[in-house]
C-alpha positions in Angstrom: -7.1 22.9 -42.4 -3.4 21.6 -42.0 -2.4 20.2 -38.9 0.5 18.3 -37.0 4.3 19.7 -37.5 7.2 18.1 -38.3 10.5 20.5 -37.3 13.8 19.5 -39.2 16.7 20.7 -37.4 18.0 20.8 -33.6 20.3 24.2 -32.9 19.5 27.7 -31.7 16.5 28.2 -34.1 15.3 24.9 -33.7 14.5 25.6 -30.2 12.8 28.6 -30.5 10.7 27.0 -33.2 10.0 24.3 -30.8 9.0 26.7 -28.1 6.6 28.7 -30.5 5.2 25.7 -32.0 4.4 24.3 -28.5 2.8 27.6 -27.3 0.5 27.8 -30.3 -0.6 23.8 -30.6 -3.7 24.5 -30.4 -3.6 25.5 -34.0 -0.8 23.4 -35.3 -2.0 19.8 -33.2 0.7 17.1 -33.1 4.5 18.3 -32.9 7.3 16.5 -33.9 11.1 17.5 -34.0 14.1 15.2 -35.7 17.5 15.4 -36.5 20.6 13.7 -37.1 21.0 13.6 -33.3 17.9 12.5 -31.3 19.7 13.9 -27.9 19.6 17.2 -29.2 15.7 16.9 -29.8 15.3 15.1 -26.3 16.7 18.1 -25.2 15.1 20.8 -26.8 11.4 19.3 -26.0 12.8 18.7 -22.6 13.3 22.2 -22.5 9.6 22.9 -23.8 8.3 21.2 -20.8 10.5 23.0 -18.2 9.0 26.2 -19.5 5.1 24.7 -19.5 5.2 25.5 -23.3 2.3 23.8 -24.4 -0.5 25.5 -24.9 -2.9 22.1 -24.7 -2.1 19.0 -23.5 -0.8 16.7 -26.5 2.1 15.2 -27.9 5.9 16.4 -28.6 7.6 13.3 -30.2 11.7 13.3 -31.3 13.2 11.3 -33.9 16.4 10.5 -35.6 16.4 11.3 -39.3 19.2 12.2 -41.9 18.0 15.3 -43.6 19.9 14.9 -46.7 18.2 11.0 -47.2 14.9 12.2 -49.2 13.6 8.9 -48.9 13.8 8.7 -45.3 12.6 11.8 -44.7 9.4 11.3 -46.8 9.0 8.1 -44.7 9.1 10.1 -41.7 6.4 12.4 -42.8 4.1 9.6 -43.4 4.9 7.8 -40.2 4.0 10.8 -37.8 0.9 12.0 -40.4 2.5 15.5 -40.4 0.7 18.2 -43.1 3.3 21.1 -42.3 7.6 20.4 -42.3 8.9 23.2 -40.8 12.8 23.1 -42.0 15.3 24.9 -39.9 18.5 22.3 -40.5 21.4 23.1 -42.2 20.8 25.1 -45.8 23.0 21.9 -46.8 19.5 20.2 -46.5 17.3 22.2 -48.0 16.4 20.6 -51.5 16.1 17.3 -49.8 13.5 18.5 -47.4 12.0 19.9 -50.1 11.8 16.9 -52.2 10.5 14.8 -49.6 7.6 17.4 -48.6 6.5 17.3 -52.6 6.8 13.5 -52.3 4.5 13.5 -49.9 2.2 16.3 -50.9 2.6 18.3 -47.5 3.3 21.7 -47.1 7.4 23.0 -47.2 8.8 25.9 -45.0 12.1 27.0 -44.9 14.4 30.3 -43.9 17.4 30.2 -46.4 18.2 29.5 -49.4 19.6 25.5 -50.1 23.2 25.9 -50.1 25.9 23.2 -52.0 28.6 22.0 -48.9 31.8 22.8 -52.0 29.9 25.6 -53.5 30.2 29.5 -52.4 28.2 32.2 -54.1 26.5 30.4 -57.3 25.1 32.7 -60.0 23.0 35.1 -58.7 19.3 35.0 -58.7 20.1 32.3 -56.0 16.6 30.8 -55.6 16.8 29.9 -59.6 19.9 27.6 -58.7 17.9 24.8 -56.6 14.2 25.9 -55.0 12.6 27.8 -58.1 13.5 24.9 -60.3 10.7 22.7 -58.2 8.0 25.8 -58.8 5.8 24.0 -61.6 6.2 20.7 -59.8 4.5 22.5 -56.8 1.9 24.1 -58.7 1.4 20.7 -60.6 0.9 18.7 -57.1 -1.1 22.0 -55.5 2.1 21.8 -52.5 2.6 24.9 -50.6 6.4 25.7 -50.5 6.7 29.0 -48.4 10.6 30.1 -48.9 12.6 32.1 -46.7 10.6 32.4 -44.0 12.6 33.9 -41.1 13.1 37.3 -40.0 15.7 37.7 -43.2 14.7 36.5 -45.5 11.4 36.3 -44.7 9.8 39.3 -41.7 11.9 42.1 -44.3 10.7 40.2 -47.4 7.7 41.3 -45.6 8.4 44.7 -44.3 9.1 45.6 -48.7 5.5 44.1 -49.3 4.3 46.2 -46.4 5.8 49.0 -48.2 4.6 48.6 -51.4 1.0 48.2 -50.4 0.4 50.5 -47.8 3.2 53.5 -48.2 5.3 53.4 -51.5 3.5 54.0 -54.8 6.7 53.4 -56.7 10.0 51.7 -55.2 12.9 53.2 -56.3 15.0 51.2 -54.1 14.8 48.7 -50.9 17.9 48.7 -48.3 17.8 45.8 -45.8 19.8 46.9 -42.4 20.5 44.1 -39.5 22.5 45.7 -36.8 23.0 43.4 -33.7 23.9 45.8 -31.0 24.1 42.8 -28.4 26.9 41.2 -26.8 27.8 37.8 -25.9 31.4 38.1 -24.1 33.5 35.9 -26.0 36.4 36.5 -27.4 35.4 35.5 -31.0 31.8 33.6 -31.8 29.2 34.1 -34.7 25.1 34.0 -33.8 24.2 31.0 -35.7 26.4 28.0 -37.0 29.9 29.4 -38.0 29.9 27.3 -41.5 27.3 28.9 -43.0 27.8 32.8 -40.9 31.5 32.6 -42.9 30.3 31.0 -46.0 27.7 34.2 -46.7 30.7 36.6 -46.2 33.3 34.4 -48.1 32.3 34.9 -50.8 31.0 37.9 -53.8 28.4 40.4 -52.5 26.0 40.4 -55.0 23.3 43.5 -54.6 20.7 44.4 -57.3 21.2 48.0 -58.6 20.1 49.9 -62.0 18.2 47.0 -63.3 21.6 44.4 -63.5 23.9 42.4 -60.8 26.4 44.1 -59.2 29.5 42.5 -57.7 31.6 43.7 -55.2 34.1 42.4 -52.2 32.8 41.8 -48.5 33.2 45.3 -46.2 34.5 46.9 -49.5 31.2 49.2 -49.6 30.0 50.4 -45.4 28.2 53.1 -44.5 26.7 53.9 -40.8 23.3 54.1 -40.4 21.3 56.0 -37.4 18.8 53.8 -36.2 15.9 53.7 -33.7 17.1 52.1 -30.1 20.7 51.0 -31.4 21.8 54.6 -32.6 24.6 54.9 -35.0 25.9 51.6 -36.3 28.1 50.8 -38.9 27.2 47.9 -41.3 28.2 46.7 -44.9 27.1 45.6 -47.9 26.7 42.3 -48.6 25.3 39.3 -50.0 22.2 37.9 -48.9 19.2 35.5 -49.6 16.1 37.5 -49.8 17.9 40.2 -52.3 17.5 37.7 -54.9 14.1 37.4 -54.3 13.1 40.6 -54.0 14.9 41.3 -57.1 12.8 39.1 -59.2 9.5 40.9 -58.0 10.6 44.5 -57.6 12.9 44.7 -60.5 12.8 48.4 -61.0 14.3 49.0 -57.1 17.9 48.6 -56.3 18.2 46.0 -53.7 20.4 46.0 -51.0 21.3 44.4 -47.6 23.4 45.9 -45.2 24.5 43.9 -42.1 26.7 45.8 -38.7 30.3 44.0 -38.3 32.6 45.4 -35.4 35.9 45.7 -36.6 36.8 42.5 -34.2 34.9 40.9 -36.0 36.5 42.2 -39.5 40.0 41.6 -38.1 39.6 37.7 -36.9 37.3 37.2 -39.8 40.6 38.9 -42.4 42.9 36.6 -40.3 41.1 33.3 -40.6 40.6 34.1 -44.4 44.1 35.1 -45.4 45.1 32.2 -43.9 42.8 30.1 -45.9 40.8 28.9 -42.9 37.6 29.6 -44.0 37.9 27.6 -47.3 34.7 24.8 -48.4 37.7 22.4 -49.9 39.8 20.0 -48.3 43.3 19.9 -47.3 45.9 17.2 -46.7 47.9 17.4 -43.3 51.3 16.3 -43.0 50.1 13.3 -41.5 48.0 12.6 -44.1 44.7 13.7 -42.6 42.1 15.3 -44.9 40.1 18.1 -43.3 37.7 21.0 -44.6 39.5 24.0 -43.2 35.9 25.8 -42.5 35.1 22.5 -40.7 37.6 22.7 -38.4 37.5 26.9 -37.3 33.2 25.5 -36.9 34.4 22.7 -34.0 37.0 25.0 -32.2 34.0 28.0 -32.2 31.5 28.4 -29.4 28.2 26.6 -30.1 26.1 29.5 -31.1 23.0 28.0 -28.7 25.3 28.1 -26.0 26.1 32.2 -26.0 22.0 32.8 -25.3 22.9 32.7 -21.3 25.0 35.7 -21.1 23.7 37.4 -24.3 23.1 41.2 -23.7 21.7 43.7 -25.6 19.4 44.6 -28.8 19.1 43.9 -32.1 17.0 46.0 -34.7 16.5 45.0 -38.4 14.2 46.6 -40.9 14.3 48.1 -44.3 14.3 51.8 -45.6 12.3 51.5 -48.4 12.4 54.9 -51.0 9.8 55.9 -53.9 7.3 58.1 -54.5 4.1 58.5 -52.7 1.5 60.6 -54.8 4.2 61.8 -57.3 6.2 63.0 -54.3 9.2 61.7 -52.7 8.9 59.4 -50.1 10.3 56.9 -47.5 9.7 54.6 -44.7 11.9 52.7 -42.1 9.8 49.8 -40.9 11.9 47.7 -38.5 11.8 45.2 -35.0 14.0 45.4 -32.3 14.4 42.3 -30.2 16.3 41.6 -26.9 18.6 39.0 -26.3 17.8 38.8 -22.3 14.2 38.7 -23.1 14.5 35.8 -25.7 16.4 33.9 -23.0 13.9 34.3 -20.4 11.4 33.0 -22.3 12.9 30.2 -24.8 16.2 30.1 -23.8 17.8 31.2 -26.8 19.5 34.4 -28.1 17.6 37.3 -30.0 19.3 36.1 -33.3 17.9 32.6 -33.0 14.5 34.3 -31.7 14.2 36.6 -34.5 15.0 33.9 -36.8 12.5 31.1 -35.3 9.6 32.9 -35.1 8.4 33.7 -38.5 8.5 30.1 -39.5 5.9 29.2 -36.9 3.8 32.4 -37.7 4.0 31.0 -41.5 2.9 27.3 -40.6 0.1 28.6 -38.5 -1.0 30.6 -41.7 -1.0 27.4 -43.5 -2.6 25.8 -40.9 -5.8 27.7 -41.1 -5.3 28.1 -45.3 -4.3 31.9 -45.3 -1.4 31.0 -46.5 -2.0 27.8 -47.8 -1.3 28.7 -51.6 -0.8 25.1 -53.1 2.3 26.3 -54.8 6.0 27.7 -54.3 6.2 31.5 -52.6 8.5 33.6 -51.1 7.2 36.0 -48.6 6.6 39.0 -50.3 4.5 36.7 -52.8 1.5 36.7 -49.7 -0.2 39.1 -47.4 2.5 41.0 -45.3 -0.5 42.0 -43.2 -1.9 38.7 -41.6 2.0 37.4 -41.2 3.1 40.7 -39.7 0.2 40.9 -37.3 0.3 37.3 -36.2 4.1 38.3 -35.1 2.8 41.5 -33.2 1.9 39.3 -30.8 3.9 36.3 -31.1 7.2 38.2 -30.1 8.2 40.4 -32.6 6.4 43.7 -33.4 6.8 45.7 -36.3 6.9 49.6 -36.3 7.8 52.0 -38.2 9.3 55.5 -38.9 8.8 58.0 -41.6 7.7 61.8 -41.3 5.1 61.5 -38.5 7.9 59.6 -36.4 8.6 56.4 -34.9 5.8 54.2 -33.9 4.4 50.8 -33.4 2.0 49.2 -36.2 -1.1 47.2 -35.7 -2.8 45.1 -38.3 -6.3 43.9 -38.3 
């Protein structure tokens, strides 16, 4: 059994990782949070205490750490004794984490794919560009590296596993839909940090259809989609991490995701791009001054954590999975809805950030008591959908489902 955490990262999702992690320390023992600014961590553990988070008395420690330093990173690990790393920093961090948890020999979880600062959109599968190059050297050490493990990827990687075992015979084609029906009241502000939010949509939209890659430009292909709770929503394809997982292990489905933009959004998103604000490379001012356009439009943004106080509404995101069940023509919507209020009330954070930091602690507590403790790289859908999704039923997030009998709640044993 794995014990005693080490969380990478100090924003939204950080703190509702830190919150989970707290409530369930009986299982995961010693916690430990660090990033490149220990304040934030004081902060965030400060804000586990207020809340009487932890489940049994024992330690929460913070420390200062540069991510993207290996070395000290592995150091780290071995200075605190921790067995799990759950990453939620920047995807900027990602293979570094990663090559510091193999290092060490200690179990890896993340929730995106690793992402180059002056790169946007590499070639698609994305995985095979930085994390699946590490898959032997896993196997080879026996180190469990658990990918993509938030809600997506990760909780719909899940939801297509679901699928596959329990109500598709043969998946003809998986479409991942994340409709936040929530409002914040600003003016203009993106749910998680605004780098990485404007890099996904920045670039192509890769989806997986007929067997090949297909390319196409962001909100050049929408559609609106009736859902439960939120109703009729309007989203758009575009790219996104788990597709190119799910690719590689349902090859014969088109893959999809499909996520809801308002046209406010679209408009001050067109603006800021035609302009060339949201560009990864740097320009000189007149006086001289090199900045990262992106860079800049991320400082003059709202802080994502800060929108959680005033944040209304519901989100709901699921996948409509189609095939054939028993040689006849079949499909399922299996989906969670989350509430922003509700996430605040009891983290302090938004629904995005709750839907997001969950899973990861539901993961390392599955590692924790070798469920999921493979001693080599997987993504989600790669491991029992079953104990992961039932683990969340009552962590916070509860799966149902709709298809011809209606719309209900799951359990799992």
């Amino acid at each position: 059994m794995k014990r005693n955490v080490l969380i990478i990262g100090a924003g939204g999702v950080a703190q509702v990782v830190a919150h989970k992690c707290a409530q369930n320390n009986d299982v995961l023992g010693d916690l430990h949070i660090a990033s490149r600014t220990k304040e934030k961590c004081d902060a965030i553990v400060a804000s586990v205490h207020s809340k009487g988070a932890m489940k049994v008395p024992g330690p929460f420690e913070t420390h200062e750490v540069d991510a993207m330093d290996s070395a000290a990173v592995a150091r780290l690990i071995r200075d605190t004794g921790c067995q799990i790393v759950i990453n939620v920093g920047s995807a900027f961090v990602n293979k570094y984490v990663l090559d510091a948890c193999i290092e060490t020999g200690v179990a890896y979880i993340d929730t995106a794919i690793h992402e180059e600062p002056d790169k946007i959109c590499e070639t698609p599968p994305w995985y095979a560009n930085y994390e699946w190059k590490r898959r032997d050297e896993c196997a080879e050490k026996g180190v469990t590296a658990i990918l993509g493990a938030g809600f997506d990827p990760g909780v719909v990687n899940a939801f297509a596993r679901l699928a596959a075992d329990d109500y598709i015979d043969e998946i003809e084609s998986i479409d991942i839909v994340d409709i936040n029906a929530g409002s914040h009241g600003k003016y203009f502000a993106t749910n998680f940090d605004p780098e990485i939010n404007f890099r996904e949509f920045t670039g192509t939209v890769y989806a997986w259809q007929k067997g090949e890659w297909t390319e196409n430009r962001m909100f050049e292909v929408g559609r609106e989609w009736d859902l439960p709770v939120v109703g009729k929503q309007k989203a758009y394809m575009s790219g996104h991490d788990e597709v190119h997982s799910l690719a590689a292990n349902y090859p014969k489905a088109d893959v999809r995701f499909w996520m809801g933009f308002g046209d406010h959004y679209i408009n001050v998103f067109t603006v800021l791009k035609n302009l060339g604000l949201l560009s990864e490379q740097p320009v000189t001012t007149a006086e001289g001054q090199e900045v990262i356009p992106l860079k800049v439009v991320k400082a003059v943004l709202p802080d994502p954590a800060s929108l959680a106080p005033g944040y209304t509404g519901k989100t709901c995101i699921g996948d409509l999975v189609k095939g054939t069940k028993d040689g006849k023509p079949a499909e399922v919507f299996i989906y969670n809805v989350a509430d922003h209020k509700e996430a605040y009330e009891e983290v302090g954070s938004q629904g995005i950030s709750y839907t997001a930091g969950v899973p990861p602690v539901a993961a390392a507590m599955l590692v924790a008591n070798g469920k999921w403790d493979a001693g080599e790289m997987k993504n989600v859908e790669e491991l029992d959908p079953h104990l992961f999704l039932g683990l969340l039923n009552v962590m916070g997030l509860p799966t149902c489902i709709r298809d011809s009998e209606g719309e209900r709640p799951l359990h799992f044993d």
